[in-house]
C-alpha positions, 0 to 999 in steps of 0.5 A: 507345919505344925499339927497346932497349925494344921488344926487353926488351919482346918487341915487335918492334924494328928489329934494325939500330937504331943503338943495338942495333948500338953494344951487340952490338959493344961486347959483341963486342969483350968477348967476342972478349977473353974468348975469347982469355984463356989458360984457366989465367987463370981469375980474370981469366975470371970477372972478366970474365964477371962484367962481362959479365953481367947477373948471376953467382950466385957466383965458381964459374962456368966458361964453357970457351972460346970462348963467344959471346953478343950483350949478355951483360947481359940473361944471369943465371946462378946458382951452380955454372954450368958450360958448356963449348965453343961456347956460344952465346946470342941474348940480345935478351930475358932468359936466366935460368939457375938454380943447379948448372946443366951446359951441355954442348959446342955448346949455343945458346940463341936468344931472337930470332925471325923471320918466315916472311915472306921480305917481312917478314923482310927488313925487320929486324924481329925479336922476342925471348922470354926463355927461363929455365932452373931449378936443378939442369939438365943440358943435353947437348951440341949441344942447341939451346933455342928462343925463350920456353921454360922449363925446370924444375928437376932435368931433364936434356936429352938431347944433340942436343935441339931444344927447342921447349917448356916442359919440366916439372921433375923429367923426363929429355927428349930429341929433336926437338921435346925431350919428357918421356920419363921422371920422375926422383924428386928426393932431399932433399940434407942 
């Protein structure tokens, strides 16, 4: 098994294989690209999110620049995405973000983890979880959304959130660790 299938696997993996290395700059370089792009060239930016990305629900998608990612394909986000500055994601697994989702300023999505054990830690080995946003999402700014957490659908995330597990759907959550603190009731859209 490869050290790129050890990671998609979320088994522990070398972080310094030559091969991950080759990836994370040649996505890089793209996003280097993508960050110096004027902002009114916005169909030469969603062309190359569209490359960048494992996947890109519909043209309707806007990542303010600057954006920052490691692979960008192992990225699937659904229509109507929106984030705005400094969005950052640790993509080693899979981030899976479902439609009309909001990302506000400063956001981070981290899938790789690391040992406590500064002996272990040293040796580059690390492990990723994927992490999965449903439909219909608010993330406040500055919120920072842990390895192997899923999000329901219809929640928002109160600014300066560090989430840390599961949230439910249909729940406004806040704080650190990000908790459930009110149920919001979902409306059928004609």
């Amino acid at each position: 098994m490869t050290e790129k299938e050890k990671m998609l696997a979320c088994l522990p993996y070398s972080a310094v294989d030559a091969q991950l290395l080759k990836e994370l700059n040649e996505c890089k370089d793209i996003v280097h690209q993508y960050n110096e792009l004027l902002p009114s060239k916005r169909a030469e930016r969603t062309a190359m999110l569209k490359t960048l990305l494992g996947h890109v629900g519909d043209d309707n998608i806007l990542i303010n620049q600057p954006f920052y990612c490691d692979y960008g394909k192992h990225i699937s986000v659904g229509k109507r995405f929106f984030a705005n500055f400094n969005f950052t994601v640790l993509d080693e697994a899979l981030v899976t973000i479902g439609d009309d989702c909001f990302i506000g300023p400063n956001v981070g999505i981290y899938t790789a983890c690391h040992s406590t054990d500064p002996v272990d830690r040293n040796t580059r080995r690390e492990w990723a979880l994927p992490v999965t946003i449903g439909d219909n999402v608010w993330i406040g700014g500055s919120v920072t959304i842990l390895a192997g957490v899923t999000i329901g659908d219809n929640v928002t995330i109160g600014a300066g959130s560090v989430v840390t597990h599961d949230i439910p759907s249909n729940v406004i959550a806040v704080g650190n660790p990000c908790r459930p603190i009110k149920t919001v009731p979902t409306q059928q859209q004609d």
